[in-house]
N, C-alpha and C positions, 0 to 999 in steps of 0.2 A: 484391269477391272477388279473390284474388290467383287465379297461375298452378296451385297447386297442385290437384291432385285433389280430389274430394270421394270418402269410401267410403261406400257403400251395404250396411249387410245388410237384409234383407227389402223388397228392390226391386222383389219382383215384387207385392207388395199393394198396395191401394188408394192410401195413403198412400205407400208407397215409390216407386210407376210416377208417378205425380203430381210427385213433388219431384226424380225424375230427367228426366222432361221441362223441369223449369221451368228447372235447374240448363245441360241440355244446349243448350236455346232460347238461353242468356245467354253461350253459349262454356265452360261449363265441364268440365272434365274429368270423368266419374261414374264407378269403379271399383266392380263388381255383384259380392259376395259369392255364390257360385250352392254347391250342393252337390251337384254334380256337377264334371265336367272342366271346368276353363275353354275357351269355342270362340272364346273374342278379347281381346285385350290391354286392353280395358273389362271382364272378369272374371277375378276369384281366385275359385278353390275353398277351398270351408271345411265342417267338420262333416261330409264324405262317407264319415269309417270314423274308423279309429283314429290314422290320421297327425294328429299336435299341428301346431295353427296356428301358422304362424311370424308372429311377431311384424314381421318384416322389411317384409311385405306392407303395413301400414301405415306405414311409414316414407317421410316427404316430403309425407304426405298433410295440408290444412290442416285437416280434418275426418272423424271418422269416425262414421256413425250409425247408430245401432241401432235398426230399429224389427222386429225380430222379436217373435214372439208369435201364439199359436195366437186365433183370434177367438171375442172374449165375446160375440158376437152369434147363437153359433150355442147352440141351445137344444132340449131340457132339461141343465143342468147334471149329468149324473150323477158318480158317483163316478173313473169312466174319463176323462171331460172333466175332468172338474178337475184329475185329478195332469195331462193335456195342457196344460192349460194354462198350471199350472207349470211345467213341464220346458220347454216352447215360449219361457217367457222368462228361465227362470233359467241354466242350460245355454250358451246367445250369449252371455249379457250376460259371466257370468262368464270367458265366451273371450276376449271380447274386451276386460276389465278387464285380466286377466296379459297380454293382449301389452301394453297400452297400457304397464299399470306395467314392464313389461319395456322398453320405450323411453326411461324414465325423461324427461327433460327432450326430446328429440326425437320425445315423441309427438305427436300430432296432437290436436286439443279431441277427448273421447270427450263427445257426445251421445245419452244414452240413456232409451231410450220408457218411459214409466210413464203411469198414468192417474189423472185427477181420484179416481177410485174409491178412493184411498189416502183421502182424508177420512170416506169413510163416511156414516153418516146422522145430521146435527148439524142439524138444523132449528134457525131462528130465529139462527142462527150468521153470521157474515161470514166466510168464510175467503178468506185467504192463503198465502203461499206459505211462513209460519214458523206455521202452524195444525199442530196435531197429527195424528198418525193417526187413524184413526177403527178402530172395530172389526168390519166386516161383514165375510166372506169375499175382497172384491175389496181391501180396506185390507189386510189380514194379507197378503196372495198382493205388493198394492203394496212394503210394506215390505222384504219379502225380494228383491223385481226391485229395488230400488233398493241396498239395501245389497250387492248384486251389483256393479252400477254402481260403487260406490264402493270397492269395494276395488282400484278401479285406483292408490290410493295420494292421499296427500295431496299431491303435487306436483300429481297431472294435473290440468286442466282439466274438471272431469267438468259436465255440465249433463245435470237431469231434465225431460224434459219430460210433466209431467201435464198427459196429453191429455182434451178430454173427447168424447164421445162426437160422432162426425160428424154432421151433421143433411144423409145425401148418401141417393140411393135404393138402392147401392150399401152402406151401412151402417147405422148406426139405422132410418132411415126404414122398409128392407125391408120387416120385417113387420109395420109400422105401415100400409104402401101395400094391402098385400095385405090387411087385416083393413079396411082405408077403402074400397077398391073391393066389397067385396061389402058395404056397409054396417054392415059390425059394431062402427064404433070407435067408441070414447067415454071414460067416466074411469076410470082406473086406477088402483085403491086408494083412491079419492078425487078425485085426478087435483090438487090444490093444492099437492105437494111439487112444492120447484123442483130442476128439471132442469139438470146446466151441458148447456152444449152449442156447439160452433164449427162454421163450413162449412168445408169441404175447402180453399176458395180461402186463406182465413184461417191455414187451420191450415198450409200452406206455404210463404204469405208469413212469419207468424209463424217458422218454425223456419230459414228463410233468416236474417229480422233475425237469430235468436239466433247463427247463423255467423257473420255481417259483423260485428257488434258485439262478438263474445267476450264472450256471456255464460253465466256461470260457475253453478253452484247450480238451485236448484229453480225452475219456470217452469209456469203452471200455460197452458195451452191454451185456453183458455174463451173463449166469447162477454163483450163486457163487458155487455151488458144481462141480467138474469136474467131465465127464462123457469119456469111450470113446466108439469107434465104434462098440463094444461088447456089454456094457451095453447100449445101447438105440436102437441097433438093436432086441436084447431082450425084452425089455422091450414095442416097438411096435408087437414084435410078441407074445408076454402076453398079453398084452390088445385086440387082433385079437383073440387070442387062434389060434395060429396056429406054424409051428416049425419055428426053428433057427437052419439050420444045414450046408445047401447049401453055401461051401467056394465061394471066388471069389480071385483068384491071383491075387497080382499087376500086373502083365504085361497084361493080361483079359482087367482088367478096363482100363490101358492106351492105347491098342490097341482098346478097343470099345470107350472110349469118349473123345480121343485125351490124350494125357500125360500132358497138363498145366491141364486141367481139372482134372481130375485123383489126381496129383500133388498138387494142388490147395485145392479140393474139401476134397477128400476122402482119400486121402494116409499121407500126412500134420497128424501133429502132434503139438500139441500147447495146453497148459496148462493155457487157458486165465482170469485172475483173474479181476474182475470190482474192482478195489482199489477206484478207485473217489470215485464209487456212495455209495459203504462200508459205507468210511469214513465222507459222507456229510449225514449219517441216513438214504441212502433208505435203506427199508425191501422187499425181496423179497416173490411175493405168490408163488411162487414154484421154490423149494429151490432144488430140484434136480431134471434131466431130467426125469426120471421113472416118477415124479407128473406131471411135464408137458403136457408127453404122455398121462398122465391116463384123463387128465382131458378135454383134446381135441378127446382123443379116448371113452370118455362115451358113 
């Protein structure tokens, strides 16, 4: 890491409060995107009315990262959620595309949050990081958060990081924990489509490498071992000690949490391999979902 700052939007989430301890624990500079008044020289205001971001505010910075977005975990998907969740990640990214392009060669790398959900449900598929879109709700909604992302221009440094779904209790897990503890879990839709899925610890160390290394283009967040809805639905209810028996039909979960959700979320099938980070030497600390759970579920 050099001297420069690092920028933060969406610092106060899961992911963002995570990667600014890790950054602050190592000496680094973290400057908090808040949207309100800033109350200290570690934050800029941004998005609190109608005053346009200046671009300035990133200037000097070695990295600036986007991990806004309203959370796909929160469920049923109505029609009201989903233009939020639109707007939640279209809206930043594109703020922060025109400052960056407006800095022209003195911007900073723009890294910006996308998710595995951009591939869709391609069963029986390998994907990478040059695999197409996919067509389910969460693909179409990806597509447009990234081409956001990129209209910072073809000079900037722009990196996507398609994240995939946390396996923390704080995130996926949540209502997985709570349907385990009173005994109800079990397969879903089936439960044989594969899930991607990385732990919190991974997915920070990962987005660090992608700062130290300046890496440029698509990056997919994933476990490297595939897992699917079977084995980590197990595997949370090993670590609970408690059963795995309780099916849930596809048609269940799309009539309880809307069908893009459903669709999207839990029915989706995707075999999502992180090629980038592979090939540029990260090591993963937990190399399969089972070690993830375990080590979050101690």
């Amino acid at each position: 890491m050099t001297s420069a700052p690092v920028i933060v939007s969406g610092a106060s989430g899961l992911i963002g409060e995570a990667l600014v301890d890790s950054l602050r624990s190592d000496g680094v500079r973290v400057i908090a995107l808040v949207r309100r008044p800033a109350r200290t020289e570690d934050e800029a205001e941004w998005l609190s009315g109608d005053k346009p971001f200046d671009p300035e505010v990133l200037r000097g910075a070695q990295a600036v990262v986007n991990l806004n977005g309203a959370s796909i975990g929160r469920l049923p998907w109505t029609r009201s959620y989903r233009r939020t969740l639109a707007f939640s990640r279209l809206i930043p990214t594109k703020t922060l595309a025109q400052a960056v392009r407006a800095l022209g060669s003195d911007a900073p790398a723009f890294i910006s949050a996308s998710a595995v959900g951009f591939y869709g449900d391609r069963p029986g598929e390998l994907l990478t990081e040059t695999s197409s879109a996919g067509t389910t709700f969460l693909a179409r909604l990806c597509v447009q958060w990234e081409h956001q992302a990129l209209t910072a221009g073809p000079e900037a440094r722009v990196t996507l990081l398609r994240t995939a779904p946390l396996l923390h209790p704080d995130s996926v897990l949540r209502p997985m924990i709570r349907l385990t503890r009173l005994g109800l879990s079990g397969p879903l839709g089936g439960g044989r489509q594969i899930w991607p899925w990385i732990s919190l610890a991974d997915h920070i160390r990962a987005l660090r490498h992608v700062i130290d290394k300046g890496i440029v283009g698509a990056v997919n967040l994933s476990g490297p071992e595939p897992a699917s809805a079977n084995d980590i639905g197990r595997a949370l209810a090993l670590a609970m000690h408690r059963p795995y028996v309780l099916p849930a039909p596809a048609w269940a979960l799309r009539c309880g949490l809307s069908r893009d959700a459903a669709d999207s979320l839990l029915l989706s099938d995707a075999t999502v391999r992180p090629e980038t980070l592979l090939k540029s030497g990260f090591e993963f600390q937990h190399t399969t979902a089972a070690a993830a759970i375990a080590a979050v579920m101690a």
